[in-house]
N, CA, C and O of each residue as an XYZ file, in Angstrom:
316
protein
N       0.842     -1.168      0.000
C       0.000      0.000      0.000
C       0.895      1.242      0.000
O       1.733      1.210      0.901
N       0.927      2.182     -0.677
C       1.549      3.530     -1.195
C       0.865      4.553      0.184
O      -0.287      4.639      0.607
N       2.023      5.166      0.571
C       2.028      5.679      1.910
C       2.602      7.247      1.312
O       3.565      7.125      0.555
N       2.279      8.252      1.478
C       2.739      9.750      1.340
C       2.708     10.746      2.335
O       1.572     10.962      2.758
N       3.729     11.508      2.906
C       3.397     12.617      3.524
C       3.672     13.937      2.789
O       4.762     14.301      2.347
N       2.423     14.635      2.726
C       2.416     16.089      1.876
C       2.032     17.287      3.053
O       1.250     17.193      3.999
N       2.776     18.298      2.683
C       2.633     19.407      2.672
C       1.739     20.616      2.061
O       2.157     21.361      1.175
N       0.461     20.709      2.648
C      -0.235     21.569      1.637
C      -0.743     22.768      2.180
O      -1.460     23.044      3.141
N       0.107     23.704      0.869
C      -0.246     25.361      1.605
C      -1.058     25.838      0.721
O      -1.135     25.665     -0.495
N      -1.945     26.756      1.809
C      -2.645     27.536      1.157
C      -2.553     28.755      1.668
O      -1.732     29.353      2.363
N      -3.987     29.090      0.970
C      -4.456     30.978      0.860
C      -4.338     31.767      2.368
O      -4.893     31.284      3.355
N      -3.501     33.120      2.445
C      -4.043     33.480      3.380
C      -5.379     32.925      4.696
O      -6.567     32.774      4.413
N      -5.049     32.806      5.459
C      -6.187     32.507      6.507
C      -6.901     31.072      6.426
O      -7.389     30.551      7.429
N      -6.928     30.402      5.016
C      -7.582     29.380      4.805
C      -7.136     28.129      4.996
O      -7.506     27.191      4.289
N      -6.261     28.011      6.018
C      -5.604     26.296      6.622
C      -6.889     26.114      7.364
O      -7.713     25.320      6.911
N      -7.225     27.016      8.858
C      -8.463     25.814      9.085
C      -9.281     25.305      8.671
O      -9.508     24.143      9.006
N     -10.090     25.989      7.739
C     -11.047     25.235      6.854
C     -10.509     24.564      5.989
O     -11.176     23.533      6.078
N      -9.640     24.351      5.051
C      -9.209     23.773      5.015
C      -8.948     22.346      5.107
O      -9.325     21.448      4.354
N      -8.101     22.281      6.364
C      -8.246     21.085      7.065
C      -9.807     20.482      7.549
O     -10.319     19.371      7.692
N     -10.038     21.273      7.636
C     -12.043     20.591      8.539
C     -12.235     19.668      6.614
O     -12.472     18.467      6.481
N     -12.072     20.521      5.607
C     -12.610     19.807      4.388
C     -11.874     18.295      4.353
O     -12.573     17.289      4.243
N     -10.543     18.219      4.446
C      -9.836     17.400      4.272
C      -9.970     15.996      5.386
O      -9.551     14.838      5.367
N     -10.495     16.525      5.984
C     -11.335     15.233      7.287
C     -12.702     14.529      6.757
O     -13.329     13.628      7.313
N     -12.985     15.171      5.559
C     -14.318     14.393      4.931
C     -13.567     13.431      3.740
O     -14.221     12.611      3.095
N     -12.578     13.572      3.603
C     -11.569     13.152      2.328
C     -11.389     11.414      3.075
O     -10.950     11.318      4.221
N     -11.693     10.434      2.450
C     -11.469      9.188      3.039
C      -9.733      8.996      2.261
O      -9.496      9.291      1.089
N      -8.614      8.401      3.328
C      -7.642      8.135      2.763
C      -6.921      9.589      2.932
O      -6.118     10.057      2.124
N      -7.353     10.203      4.113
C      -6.430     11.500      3.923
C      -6.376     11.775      5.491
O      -7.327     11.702      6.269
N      -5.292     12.047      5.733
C      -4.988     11.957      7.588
C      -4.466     13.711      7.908
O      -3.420     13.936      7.299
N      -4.866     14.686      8.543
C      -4.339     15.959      8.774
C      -3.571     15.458     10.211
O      -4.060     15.321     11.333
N      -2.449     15.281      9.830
C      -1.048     15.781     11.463
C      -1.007     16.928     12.120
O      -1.081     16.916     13.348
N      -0.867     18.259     11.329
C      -0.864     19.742     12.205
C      -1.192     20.762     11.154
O      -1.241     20.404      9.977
N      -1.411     21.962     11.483
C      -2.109     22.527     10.943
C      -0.960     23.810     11.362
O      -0.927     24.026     12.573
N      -0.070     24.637     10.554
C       1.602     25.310     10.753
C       0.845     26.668     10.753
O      -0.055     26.806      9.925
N       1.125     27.663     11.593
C       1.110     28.568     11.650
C       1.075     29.616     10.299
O       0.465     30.656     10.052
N       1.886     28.923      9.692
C       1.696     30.005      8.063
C       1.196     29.327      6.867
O       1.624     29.055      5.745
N       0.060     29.150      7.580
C      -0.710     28.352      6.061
C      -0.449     27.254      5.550
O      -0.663     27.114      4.346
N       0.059     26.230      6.285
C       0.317     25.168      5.810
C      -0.204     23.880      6.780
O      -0.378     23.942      7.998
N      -0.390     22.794      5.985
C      -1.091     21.691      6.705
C       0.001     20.488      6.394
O       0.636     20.433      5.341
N       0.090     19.775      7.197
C       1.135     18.665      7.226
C       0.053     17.154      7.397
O      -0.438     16.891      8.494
N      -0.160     16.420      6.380
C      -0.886     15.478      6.152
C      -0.632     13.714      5.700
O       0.418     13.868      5.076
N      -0.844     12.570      5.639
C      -0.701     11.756      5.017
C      -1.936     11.190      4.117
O      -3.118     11.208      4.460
N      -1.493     10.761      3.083
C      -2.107     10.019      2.230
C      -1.873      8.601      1.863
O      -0.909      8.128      1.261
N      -3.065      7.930      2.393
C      -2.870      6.388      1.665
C      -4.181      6.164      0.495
O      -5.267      6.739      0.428
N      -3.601      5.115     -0.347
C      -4.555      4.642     -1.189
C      -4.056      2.912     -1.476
O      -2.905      2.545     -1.239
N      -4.904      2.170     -1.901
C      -4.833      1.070     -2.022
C      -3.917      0.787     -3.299
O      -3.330     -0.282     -3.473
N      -3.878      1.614     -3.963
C      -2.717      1.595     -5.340
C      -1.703      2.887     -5.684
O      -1.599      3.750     -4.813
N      -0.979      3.034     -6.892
C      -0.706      4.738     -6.670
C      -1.936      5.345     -7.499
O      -2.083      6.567     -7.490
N      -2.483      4.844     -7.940
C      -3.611      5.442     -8.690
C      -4.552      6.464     -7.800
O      -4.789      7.672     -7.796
N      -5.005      5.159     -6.959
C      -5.850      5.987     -5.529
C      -5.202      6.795     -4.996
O      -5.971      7.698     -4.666
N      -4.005      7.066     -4.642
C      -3.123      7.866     -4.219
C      -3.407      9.232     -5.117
O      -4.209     10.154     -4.969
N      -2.474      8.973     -6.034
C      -2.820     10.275     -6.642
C      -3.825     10.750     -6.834
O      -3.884     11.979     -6.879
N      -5.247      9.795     -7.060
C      -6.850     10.750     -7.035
C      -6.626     11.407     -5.897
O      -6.845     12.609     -6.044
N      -6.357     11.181     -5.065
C      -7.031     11.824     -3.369
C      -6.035     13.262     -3.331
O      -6.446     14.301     -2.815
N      -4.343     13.108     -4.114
C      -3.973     14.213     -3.983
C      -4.833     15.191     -5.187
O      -5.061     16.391     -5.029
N      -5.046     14.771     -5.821
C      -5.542     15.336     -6.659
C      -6.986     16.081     -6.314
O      -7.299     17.235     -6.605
N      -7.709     15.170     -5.667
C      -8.316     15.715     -4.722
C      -8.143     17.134     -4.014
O      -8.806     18.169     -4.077
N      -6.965     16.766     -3.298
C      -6.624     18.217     -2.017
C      -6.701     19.547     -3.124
O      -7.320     20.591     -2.921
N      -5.696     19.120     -4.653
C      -5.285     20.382     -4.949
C      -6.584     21.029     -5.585
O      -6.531     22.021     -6.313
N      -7.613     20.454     -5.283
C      -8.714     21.037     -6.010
C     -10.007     21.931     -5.029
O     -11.034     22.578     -5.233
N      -9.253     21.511     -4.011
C      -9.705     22.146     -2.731
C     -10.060     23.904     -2.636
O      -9.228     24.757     -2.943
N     -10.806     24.068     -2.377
C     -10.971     25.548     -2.468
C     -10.200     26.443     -1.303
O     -10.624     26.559     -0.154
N      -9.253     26.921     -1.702
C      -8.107     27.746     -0.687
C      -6.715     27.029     -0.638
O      -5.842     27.452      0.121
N      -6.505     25.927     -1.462
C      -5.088     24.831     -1.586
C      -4.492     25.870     -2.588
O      -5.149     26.380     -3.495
N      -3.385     26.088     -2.368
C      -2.528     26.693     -3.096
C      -1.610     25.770     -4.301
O      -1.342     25.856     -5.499
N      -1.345     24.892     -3.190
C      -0.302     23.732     -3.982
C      -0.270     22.709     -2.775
O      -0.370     23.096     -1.610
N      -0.125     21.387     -3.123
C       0.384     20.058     -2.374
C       1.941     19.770     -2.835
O       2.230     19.668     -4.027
N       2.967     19.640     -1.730
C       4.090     18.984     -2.453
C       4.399     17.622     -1.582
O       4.254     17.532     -0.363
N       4.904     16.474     -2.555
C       4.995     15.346     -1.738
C       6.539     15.442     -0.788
O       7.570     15.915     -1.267
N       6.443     14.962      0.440
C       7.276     15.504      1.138
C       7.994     13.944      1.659
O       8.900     13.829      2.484
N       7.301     12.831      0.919
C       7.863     11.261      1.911
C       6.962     11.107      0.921
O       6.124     11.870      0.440
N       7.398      9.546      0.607
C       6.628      8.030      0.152
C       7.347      7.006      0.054
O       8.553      7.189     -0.108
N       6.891      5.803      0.114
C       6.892      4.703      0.616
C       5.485      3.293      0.426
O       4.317      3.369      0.806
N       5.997      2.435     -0.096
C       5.075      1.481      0.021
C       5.627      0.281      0.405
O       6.534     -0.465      0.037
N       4.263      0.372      1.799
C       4.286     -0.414      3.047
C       3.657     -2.231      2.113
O       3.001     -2.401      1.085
N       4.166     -3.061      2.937
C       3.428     -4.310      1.918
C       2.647     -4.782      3.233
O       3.052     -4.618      4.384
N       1.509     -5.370      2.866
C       1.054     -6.192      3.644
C       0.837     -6.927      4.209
O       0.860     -7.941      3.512
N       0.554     -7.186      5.358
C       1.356     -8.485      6.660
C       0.919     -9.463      5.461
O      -0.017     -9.331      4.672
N       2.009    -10.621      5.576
C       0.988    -11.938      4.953
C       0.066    -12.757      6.043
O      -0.660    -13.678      5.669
């Protein structure tokens, strides 16, 4: 399973909401929420496909400036 940690800044003032949107996002985890507009998050998806929808997702977010991937990794599954 494809594991990511992103960085996503946005607009003036608009990290908390923001983040509240990104908690309805299945496959999307908010860590902290940075003082200057930025949100520190992970993303899993069951493939990289799903992966990238969900970032694709964020950047379509109303007040996302940009997502950059900051870590990835794919974890395998216990057998």
């Amino acid at each position: 399973m494809p594991v990511s940690g992103v960085l996503i800044s946005c607009a003036e003032g608009a990290a908390p909401d923001v983040s509240r949107k990104i908690a309805d996002i299945g496959g999307v985890e908010v860590h902290g929420v940075i003082q200057d507009n930025r949100i520190v998050a992970v993303v899993e998806g069951e493939t990289v496909d799903d992966e990238v929808a969900r970032v694709t997702e964020l950047q379509h977010l109303e007040g996302v400036l940009s997502v950059s991937l900051a870590y990835h990794n794919f974890e395998d599954d216990e057998p």
